[in-house]
Legacy VTK file of the C-alpha trace (Angstrom):
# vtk DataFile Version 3.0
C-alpha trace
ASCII
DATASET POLYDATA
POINTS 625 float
-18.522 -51.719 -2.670
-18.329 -53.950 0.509
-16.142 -51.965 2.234
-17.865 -48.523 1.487
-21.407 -50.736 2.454
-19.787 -51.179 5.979
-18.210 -48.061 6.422
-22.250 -46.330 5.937
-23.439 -49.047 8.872
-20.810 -48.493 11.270
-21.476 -44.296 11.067
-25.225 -45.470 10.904
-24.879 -47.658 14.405
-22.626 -44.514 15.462
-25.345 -41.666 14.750
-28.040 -43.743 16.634
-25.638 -44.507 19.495
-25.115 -40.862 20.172
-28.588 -40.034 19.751
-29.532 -42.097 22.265
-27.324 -40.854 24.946
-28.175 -37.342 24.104
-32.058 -38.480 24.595
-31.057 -39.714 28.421
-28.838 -37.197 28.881
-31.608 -34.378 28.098
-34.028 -37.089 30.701
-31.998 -37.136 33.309
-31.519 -33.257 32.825
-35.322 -32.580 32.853
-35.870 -35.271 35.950
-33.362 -33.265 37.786
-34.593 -29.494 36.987
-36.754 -28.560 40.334
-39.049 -26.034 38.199
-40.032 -28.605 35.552
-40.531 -31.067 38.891
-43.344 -28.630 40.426
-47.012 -29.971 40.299
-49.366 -27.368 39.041
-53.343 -27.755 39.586
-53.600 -28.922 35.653
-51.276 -32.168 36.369
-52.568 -33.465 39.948
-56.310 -33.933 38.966
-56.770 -36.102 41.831
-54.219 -36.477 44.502
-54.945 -40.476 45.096
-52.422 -40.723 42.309
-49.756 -38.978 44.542
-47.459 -41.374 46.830
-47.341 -38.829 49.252
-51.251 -38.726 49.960
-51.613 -42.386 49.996
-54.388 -43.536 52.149
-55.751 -39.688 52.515
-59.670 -41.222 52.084
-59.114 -43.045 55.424
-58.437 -40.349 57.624
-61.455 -38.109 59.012
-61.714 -35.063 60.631
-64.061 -35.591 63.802
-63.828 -32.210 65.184
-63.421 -28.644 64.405
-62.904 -25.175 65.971
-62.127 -22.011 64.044
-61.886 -18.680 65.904
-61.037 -16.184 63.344
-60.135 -12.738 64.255
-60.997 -9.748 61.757
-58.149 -6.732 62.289
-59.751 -3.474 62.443
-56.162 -2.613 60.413
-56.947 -5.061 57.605
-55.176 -8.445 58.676
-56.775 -11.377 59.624
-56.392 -14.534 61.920
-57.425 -18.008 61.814
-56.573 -20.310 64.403
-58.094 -23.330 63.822
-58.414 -26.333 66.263
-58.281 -29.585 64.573
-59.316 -33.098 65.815
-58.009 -36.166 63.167
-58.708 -39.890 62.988
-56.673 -42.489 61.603
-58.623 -45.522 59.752
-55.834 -46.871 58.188
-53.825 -50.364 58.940
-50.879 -48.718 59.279
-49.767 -45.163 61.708
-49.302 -41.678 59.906
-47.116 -39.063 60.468
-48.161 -35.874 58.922
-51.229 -34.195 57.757
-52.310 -31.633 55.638
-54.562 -28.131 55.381
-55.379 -26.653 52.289
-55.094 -23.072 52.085
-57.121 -21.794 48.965
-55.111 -20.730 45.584
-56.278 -17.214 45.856
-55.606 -16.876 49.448
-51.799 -17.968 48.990
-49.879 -14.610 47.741
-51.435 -13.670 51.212
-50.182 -15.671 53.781
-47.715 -14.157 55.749
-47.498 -16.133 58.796
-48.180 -19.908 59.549
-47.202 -22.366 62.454
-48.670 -25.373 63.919
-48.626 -26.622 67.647
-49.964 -29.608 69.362
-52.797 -29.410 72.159
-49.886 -28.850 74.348
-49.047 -25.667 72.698
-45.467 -27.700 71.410
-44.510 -26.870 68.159
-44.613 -29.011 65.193
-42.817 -28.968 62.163
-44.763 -27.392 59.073
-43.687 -27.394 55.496
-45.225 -24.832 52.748
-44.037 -27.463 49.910
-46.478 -26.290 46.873
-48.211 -29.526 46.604
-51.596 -27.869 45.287
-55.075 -29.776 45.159
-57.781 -28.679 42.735
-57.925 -24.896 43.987
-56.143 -25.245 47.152
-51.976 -25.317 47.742
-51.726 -28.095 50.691
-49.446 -27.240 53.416
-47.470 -30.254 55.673
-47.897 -30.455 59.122
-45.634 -33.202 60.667
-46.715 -34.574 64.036
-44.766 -35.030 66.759
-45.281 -38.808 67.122
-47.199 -41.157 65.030
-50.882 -41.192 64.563
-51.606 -44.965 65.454
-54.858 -46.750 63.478
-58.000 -45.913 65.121
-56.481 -43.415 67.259
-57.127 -39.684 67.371
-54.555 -36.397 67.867
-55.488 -32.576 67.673
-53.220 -30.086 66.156
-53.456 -26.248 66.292
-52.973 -24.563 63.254
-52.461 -20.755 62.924
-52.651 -18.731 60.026
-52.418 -14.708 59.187
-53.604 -13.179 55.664
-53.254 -9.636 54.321
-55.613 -7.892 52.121
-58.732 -10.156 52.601
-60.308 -7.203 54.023
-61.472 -4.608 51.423
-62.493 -0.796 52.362
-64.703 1.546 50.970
-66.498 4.867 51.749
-70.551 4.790 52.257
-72.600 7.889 53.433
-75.682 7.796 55.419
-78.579 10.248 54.278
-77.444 13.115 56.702
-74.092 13.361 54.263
-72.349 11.189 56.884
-69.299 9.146 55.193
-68.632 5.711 57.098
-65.773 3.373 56.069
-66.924 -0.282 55.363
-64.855 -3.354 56.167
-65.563 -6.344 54.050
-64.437 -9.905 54.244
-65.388 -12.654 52.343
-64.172 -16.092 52.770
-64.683 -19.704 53.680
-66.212 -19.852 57.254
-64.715 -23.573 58.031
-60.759 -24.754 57.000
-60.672 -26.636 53.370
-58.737 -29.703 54.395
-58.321 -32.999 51.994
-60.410 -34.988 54.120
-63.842 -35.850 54.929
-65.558 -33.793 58.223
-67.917 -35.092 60.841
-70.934 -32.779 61.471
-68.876 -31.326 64.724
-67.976 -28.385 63.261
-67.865 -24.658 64.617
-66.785 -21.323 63.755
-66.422 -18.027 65.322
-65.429 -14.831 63.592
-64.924 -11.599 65.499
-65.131 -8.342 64.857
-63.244 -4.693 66.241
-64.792 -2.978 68.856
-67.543 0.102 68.546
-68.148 -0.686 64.848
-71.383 -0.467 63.080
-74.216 -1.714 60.782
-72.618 -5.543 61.123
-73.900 -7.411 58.225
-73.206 -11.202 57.631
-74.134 -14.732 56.464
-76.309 -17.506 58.168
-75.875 -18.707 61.925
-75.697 -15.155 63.885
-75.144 -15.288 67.650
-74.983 -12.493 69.682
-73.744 -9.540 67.331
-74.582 -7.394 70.023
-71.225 -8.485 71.971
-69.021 -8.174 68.915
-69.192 -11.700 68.087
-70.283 -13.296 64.921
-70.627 -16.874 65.714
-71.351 -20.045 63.069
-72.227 -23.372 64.436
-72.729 -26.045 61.804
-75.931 -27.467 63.775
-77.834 -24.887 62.015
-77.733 -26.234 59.029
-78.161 -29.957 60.040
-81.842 -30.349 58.757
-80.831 -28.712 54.900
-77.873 -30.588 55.575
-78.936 -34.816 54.945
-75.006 -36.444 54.048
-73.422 -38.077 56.472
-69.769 -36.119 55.889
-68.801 -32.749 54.687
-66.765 -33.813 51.677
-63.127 -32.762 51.161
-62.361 -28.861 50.776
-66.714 -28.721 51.525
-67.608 -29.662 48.425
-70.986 -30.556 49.347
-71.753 -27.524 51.912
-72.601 -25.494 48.099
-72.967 -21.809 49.251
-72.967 -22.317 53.077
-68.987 -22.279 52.851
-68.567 -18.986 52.188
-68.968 -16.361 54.371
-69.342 -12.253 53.472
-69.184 -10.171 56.828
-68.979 -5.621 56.241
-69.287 -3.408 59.103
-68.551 0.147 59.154
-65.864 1.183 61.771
-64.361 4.865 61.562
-61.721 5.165 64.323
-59.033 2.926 62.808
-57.837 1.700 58.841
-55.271 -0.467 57.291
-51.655 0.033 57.913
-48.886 -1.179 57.044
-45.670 -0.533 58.825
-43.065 -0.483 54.995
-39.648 -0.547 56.932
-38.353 -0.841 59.868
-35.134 -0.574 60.745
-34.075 -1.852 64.224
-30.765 -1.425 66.505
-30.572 -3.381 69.374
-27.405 -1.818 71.403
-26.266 -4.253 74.012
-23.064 -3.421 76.449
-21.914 -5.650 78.971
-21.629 -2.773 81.494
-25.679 -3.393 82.040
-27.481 -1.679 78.982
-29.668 -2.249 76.594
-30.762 0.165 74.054
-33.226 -0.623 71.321
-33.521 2.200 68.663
-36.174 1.746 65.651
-36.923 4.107 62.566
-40.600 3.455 61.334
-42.042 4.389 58.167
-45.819 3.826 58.388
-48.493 4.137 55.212
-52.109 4.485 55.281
-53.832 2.266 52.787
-57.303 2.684 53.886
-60.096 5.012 53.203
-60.051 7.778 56.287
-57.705 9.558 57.552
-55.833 8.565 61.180
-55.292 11.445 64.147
-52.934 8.439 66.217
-51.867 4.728 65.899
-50.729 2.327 68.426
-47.723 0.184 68.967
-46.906 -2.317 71.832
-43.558 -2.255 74.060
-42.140 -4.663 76.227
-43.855 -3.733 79.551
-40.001 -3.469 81.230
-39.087 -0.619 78.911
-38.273 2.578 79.888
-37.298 5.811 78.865
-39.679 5.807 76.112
-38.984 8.731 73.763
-40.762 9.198 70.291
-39.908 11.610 67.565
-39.224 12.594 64.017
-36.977 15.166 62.216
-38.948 17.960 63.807
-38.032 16.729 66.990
-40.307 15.552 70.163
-43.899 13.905 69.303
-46.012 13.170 72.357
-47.478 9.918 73.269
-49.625 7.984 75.745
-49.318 5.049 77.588
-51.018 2.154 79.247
-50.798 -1.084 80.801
-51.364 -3.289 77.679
-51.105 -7.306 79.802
-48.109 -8.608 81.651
-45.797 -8.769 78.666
-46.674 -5.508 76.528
-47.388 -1.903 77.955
-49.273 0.504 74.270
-48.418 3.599 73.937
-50.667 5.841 71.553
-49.240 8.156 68.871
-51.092 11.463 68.610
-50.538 13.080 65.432
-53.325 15.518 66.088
-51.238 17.629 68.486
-48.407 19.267 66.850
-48.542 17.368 63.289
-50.641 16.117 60.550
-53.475 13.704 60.368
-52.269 10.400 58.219
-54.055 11.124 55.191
-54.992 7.676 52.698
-51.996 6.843 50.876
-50.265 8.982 52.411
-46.430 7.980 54.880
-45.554 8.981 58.496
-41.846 8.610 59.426
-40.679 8.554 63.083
-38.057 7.397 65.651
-38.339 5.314 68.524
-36.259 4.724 71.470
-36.274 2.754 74.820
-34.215 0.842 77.371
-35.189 -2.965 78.201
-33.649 -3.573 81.520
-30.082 -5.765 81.284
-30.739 -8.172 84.378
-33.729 -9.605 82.230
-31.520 -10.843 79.231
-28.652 -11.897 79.819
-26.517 -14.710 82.243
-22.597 -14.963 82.962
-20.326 -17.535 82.679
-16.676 -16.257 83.592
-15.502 -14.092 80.777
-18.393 -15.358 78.889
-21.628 -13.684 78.675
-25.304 -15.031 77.016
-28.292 -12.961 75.687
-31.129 -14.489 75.038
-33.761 -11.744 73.530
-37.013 -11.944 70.987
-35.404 -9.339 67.955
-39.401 -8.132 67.826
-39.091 -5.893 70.887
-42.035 -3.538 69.593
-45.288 -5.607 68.436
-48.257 -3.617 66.303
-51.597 -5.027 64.760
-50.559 -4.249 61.622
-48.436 -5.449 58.648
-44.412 -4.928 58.952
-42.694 -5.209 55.596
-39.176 -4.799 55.001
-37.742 -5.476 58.323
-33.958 -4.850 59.129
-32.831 -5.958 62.613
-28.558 -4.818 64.141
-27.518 -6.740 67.045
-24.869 -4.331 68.288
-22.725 -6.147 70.676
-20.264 -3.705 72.874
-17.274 -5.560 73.916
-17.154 -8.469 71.721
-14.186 -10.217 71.442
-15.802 -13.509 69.458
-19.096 -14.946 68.873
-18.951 -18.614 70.715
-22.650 -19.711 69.780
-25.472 -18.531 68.670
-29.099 -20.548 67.821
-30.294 -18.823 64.680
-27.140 -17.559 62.398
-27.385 -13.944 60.998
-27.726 -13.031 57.344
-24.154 -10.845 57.858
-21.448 -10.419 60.347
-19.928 -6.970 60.834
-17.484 -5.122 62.734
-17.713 -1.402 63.077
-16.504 0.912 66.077
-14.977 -1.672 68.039
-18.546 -3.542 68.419
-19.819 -6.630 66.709
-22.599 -6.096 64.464
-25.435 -9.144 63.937
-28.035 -8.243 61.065
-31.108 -10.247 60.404
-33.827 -9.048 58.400
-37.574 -10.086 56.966
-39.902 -9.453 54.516
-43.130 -9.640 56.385
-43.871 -9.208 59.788
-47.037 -10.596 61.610
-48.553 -9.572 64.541
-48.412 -13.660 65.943
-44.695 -13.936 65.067
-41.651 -14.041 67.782
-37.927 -14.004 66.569
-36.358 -14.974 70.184
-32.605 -15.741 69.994
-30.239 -16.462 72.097
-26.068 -16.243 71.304
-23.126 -16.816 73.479
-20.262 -14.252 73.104
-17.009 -13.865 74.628
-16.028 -10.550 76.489
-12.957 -8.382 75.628
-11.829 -7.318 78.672
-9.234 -4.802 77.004
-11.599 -3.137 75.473
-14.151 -2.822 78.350
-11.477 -1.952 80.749
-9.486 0.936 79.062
-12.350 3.481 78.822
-13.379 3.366 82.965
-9.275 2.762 83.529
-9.157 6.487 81.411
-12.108 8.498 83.278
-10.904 6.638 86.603
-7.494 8.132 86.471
-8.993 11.747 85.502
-11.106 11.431 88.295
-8.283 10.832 90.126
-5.994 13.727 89.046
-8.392 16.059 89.426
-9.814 15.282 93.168
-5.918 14.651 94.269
-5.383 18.309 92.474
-8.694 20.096 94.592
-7.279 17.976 98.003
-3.816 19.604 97.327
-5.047 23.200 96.438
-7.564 22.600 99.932
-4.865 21.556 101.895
-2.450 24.430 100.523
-4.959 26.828 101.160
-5.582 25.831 104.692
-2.192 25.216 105.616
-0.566 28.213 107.868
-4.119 29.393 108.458
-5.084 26.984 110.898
-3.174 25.069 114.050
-4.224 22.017 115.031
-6.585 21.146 118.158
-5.126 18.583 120.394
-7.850 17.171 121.699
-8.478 14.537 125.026
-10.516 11.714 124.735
-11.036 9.581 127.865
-10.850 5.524 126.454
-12.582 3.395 128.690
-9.855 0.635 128.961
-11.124 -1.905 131.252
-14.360 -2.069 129.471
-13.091 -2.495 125.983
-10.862 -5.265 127.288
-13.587 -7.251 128.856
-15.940 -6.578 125.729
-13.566 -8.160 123.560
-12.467 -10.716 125.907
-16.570 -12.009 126.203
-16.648 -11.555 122.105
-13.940 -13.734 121.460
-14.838 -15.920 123.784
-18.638 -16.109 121.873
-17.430 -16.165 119.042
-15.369 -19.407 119.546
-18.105 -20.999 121.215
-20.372 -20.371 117.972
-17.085 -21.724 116.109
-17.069 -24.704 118.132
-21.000 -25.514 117.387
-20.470 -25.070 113.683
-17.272 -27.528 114.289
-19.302 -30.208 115.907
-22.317 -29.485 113.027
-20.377 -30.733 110.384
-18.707 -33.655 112.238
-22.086 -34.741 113.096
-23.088 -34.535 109.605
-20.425 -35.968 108.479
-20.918 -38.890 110.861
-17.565 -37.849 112.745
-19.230 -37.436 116.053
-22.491 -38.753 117.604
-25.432 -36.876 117.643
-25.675 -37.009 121.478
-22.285 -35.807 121.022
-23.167 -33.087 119.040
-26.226 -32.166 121.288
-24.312 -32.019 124.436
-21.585 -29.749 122.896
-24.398 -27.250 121.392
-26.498 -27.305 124.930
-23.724 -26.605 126.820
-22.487 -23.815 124.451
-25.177 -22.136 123.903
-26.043 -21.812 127.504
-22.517 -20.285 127.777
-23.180 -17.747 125.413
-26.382 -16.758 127.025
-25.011 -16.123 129.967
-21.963 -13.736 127.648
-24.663 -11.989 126.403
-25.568 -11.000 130.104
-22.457 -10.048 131.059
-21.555 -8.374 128.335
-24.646 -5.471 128.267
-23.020 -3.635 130.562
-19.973 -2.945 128.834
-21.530 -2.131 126.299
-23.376 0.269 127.190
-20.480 1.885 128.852
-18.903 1.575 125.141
-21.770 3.441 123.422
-21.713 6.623 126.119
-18.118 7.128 125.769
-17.990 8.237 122.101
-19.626 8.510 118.880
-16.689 5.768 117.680
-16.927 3.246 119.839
-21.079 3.525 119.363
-20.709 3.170 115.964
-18.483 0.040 116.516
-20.747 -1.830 119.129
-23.715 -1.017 116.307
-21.689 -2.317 113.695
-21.212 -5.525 115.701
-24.536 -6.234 116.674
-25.519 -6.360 112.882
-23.345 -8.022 112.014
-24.511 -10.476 114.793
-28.207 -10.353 113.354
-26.828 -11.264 110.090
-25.027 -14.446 111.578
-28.604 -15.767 112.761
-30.169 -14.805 109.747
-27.291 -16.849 107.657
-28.007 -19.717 110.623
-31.987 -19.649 110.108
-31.306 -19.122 106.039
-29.085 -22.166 105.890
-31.601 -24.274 108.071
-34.159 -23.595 105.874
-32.478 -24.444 102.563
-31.656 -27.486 104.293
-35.104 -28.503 105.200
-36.387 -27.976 101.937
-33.416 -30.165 100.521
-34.327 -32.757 102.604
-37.950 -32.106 101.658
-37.350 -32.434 97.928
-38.828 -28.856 97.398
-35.276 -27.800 95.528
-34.572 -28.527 91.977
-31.628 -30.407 92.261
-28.573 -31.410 94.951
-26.421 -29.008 92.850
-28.746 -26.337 93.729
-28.701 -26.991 97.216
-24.611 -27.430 97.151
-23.940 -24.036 94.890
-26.713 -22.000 97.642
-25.034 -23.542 100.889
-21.574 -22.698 99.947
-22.834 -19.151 99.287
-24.024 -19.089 102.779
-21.312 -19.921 104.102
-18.945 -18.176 102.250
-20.856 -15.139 103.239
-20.609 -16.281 106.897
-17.534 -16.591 106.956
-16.235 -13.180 105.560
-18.751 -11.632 108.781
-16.209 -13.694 111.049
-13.430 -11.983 109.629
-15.539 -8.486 109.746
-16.169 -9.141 113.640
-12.496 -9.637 114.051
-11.533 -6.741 112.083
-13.801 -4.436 115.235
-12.861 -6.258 117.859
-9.439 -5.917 116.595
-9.509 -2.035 116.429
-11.235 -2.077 119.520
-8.247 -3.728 121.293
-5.746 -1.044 119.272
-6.890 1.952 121.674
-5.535 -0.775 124.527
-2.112 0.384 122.984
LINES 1 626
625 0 1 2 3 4 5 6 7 8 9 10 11 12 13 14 15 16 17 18 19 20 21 22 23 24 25 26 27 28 29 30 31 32 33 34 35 36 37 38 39 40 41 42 43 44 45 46 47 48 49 50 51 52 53 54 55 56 57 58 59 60 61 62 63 64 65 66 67 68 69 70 71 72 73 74 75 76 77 78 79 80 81 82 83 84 85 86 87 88 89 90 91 92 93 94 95 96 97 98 99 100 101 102 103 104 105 106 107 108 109 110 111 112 113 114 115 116 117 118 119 120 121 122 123 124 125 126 127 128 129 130 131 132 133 134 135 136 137 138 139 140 141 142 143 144 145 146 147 148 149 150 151 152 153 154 155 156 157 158 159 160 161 162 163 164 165 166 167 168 169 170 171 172 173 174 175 176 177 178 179 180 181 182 183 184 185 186 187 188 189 190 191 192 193 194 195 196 197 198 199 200 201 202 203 204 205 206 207 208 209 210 211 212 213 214 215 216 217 218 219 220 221 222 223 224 225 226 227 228 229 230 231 232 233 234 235 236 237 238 239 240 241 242 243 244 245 246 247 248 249 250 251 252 253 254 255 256 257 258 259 260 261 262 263 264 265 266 267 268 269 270 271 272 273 274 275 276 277 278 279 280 281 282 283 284 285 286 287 288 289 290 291 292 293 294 295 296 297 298 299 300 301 302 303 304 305 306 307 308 309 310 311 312 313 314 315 316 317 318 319 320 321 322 323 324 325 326 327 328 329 330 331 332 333 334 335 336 337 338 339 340 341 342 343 344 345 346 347 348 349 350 351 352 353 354 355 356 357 358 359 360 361 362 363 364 365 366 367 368 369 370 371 372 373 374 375 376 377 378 379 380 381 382 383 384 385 386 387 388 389 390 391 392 393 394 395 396 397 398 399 400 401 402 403 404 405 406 407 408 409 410 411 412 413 414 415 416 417 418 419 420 421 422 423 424 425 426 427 428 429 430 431 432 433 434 435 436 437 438 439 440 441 442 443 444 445 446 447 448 449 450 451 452 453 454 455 456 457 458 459 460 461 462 463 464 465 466 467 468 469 470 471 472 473 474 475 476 477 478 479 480 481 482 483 484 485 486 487 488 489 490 491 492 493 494 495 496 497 498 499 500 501 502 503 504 505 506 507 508 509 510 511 512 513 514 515 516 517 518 519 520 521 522 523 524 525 526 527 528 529 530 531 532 533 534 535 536 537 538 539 540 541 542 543 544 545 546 547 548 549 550 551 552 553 554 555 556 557 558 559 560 561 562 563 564 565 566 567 568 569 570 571 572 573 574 575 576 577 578 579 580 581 582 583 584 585 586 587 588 589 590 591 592 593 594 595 596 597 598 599 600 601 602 603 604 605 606 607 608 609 610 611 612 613 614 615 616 617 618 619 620 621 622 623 624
């Protein structure tokens, strides 16, 4: 009986043991599961209780600027300039916006910058507060107690703006654009009374309608300034998310405007040809859908202002298009479907090609056998929504990828080239995709095709010279023909060259020794008075002969001309390198390695005219012989 008594305990002290461990075990489990860890609105009732908000109650907003931007193609824009205040004991070093619940399927583009336009780090982390999801801007250095910092904080929603089909009492039908939203941003914190807001509007629309604090509609400019509402308004703060502004947060604004819809570009499907022989080709297939309410005769799109060789079309070949000077970075070109195809009917798609150059010299930079690009993969920018967005680097002559600052989704090889592909699900009008990769060149590859047409060039000009030559040979004798050489002349021309030219030698010797503290300067200044007051008195001498040279023939005129550029260029070189030196000394260069890397380009260049001058003078001396 004992023994069967302790034999029931021990598997009694055994079941509990394991049940225990299999309770942490399923803990530690649930701890570690990132879905079960993710806050929803029901468990944060009040984000005090959150480490990660601690001391939120002690930071106020003391000033605000929204300028929000209605599309005319359905997106919208807020950028709103934020002023924050730190009352705590102890420095911060992030903040947060709300961005309401309903408003968060919507957001397709965010980013934050300082006053200086630098860009901060912002995290989308899901953290939500009563009806808002918070997003995480970090600052770029800590906010100190007491002290203030602004931050810049952009935002882009689709389908806030709703559409819908009124007609006047002549039978008239005029689309209607509606928004409704908040007019100020819903942040955590309490506001100061500076507040503003400014919401605009497309151009030529109609029958604006909108809430309190109108300014100037007439110029396409709904304005809202919160010192409208001081005297209604009697608190001394605008409570967290504006709580206590009741219905003066939100904001309905309609308008009627009939020349332009939503869009939304579904794919697009981009090919960005490089070759390191100096071309660029960008090649994009567009399929375009109209979700509003009228239908669309054109549509616009924005190309880099360099491109060129714009052609448009679609499986029935050529479409026409206009173009205009956009600003300094975009030229638009306008898509007329009216001419030779069909308006873009509501729901309905419109499929076509584009294709451009972007010139090389803009792009790229050398480095021996390596070569760099640095590029923004958006080359075309539109006002509306992109969705579906597939973007091929094609690299010609490719040997290896040495660097590159934002890795691709896939690396492929097809046709000898080197294929990068990136793609995206949304694209907003805001956002920039600039790259920049480091590649090294394969010089067999780039070589063998010009090596091929070279040498068919070749055989077939050596096989029209030898059919010429055949033809003509037997038909024609040879002229002998007397040509008097002027020998006395050429000799002294040379002779008063040479000597020049070692004269200039000799003041470009005594230069550097000066510089180089060899010789002194009254050295140096003796040497270049007396030499240059010989080769004054060359250049007398030597007009003459010249101008005996140039009379003779049309060869030796050609010579003396060749000479006396390359003379000019000397000086030039001479007045170039003075300059460069001045500024140097000036500090109006970036650096000494500048000034080193540009002097020994001069110079190089100076030297190879010495050698060209010698070359002439030279053949001038062979007709001595």
């Amino acid at each position: 009986m004992t023994l069967n008594a302790n034999m029931l305990k021990r598997e009694r002290v055994l079941l509990i043991s394991v049940m225990i461990i299999l309770s942490f075990a399923q803990i530690l489990f649930i701890s570690n599961d990132s879905d079960l860890n993710y806050l929803t609105h029901d468990e944060i009732k009040d984000p005090r209780y959150s480490a990660s908000v601690e001391g939120i109650e002690n930071i106020i907003i003391t000033k605000i600027i929204r300028i929000a931007n209605i599309s005319r193609c359905g997106l919208v824009n807020f950028e709103d300039y934020i002023t924050f205040k730190n009352l705590n004991n102890n420095p911060i070093t992030s903040i947060f916006i709300g961005i309401p619940l309903n408003y968060s399927d919507d957001l397709v583009y965010y980013a934050a910058t300082g006053i200086d336009k630098n860009t901060l780090l912002i995290e989308r982390s899901h953290l939500i507060m009563e009806d808002f999801e918070i997003i995480t801007i970090y600052l770029d250095s800590p906010l100190l107690p007491y002290q203030t910092k602004s931050v810049i904080f952009n935002h882009h929603y689709k389908n806030l703006v709703t559409y819908h089909i009124e007609y006047t009492p002549e039978g008239t039908p005029n689309q209607y654009h509606t928004f409704n939203g908040f007019v100020y941003p819903t942040l955590p914190y309490k506001l100061e009374k500076e507040v503003d807001a400014r919401f605009f509007v497309p151009r030529r629309m109609g029958d604006l309608e909108g809430g309190w604090g109108w300014e100037d509609p007439e110029k396409l400019n709904v304005r809202y300034q919160f010192s409208s509402i001081e005297d209604e308004f009697k608190d001394e703060f605008i409570a967290p998310f504006l709580e206590n502004l009741n219905n003066k947060k939100i904001i309905n604004i309609s308008f009627f405007h009939n020349e332009f819809t939503r869009l939304d570009v579904e794919e697009i499907n981009r090919e960005i040809y490089i070759s390191p022989w100096g071309i660029i080709e960008v090649k994009e297939d567009y399929t375009i859908k109209n979700f509003g309410a009228i239908d669309l005769n054109s549509f616009t799109l924005n190309l880099p202002r360099s491109a060129r060789k714009i052609y448009v079309s679609d499986n029935f070949g050529e479409i026409p298009f206009s173009k205009t000077e956009g600003n300094l970075k975009y030229k638009e070109i306008t898509i007329k479907l009216i001419e030779n195809r069909v308006k873009l009917t509501p729901n309905s798609s419109f499929t076509f090609n584009l294709r451009y150059f972007l010139p090389f010299e803009n792009y790229y930079s050398m480095n021996w056998i390596q070569e760099s690009i640095e590029i923004d993969l958006l080359t075309s920018n539109f006002e509306y929504l992109g969705r579906q967005q597939i973007i091929k680097i094609i690299i010609d002559g490719c040997y290896r990828i040495d660097s590159i600052s934002e890795p691709p989704e896939s690396i492929e090889k097809a046709n000898g080239a080197t294929v990068l592909i990136y793609s995206s699900n949304y694209v907003s009008p805001l956002e920039t995709k600039f790259i920049q990769f480091t590649f090294t060149l394969d010089l067999f590859d780039l070589l063998l095709r010009p090596i091929i047409i070279l040498l068919l060039i070749s055989i077939i000009l050596t096989s029209y010279v030898l059919v010429v030559k055949l033809r003509k040979k037997g038909t024609e004798s040879p002229l002998l023909k007397k040509e008097y050489i002027p020998v006395n002349e050429i000799r002294e021309f040379c002779s008063l060259h040479e000597e020049k030219n070692a004269l200039i030698l000799e003041i470009r010797q005594a230069e550097e020794d000066s510089k180089r503290k060899k010789i002194a300067k009254k050295n140096y200044k003796n040497i270049l008075n007396k030499n240059t007051s010989k080769i004054d008195e060359i250049q007398k001498e030597i007009v003459p002969f010249k101008k005996t040279l140039i009379e003779t023939s049309e060869t030796f005129e050609n010579i003396v001309k060749k000479l006396d550029i390359l003379e000019a260029e000397q000086i030039s070189i001479k007045d170039s390198l003075n300059l460069l030196e001045a500024r140097y000394k000036r500090g109006r260069l970036p650096s000494r390695a500048a000034y080193l890397k540009l002097s020994d380009d001069f110079n190089k260049r100076r030297r190879k005219i010495d050698r060209t001058i010698d070359k002439f003078i030279q053949q001038l001396r062979s007709y001595l012989l």
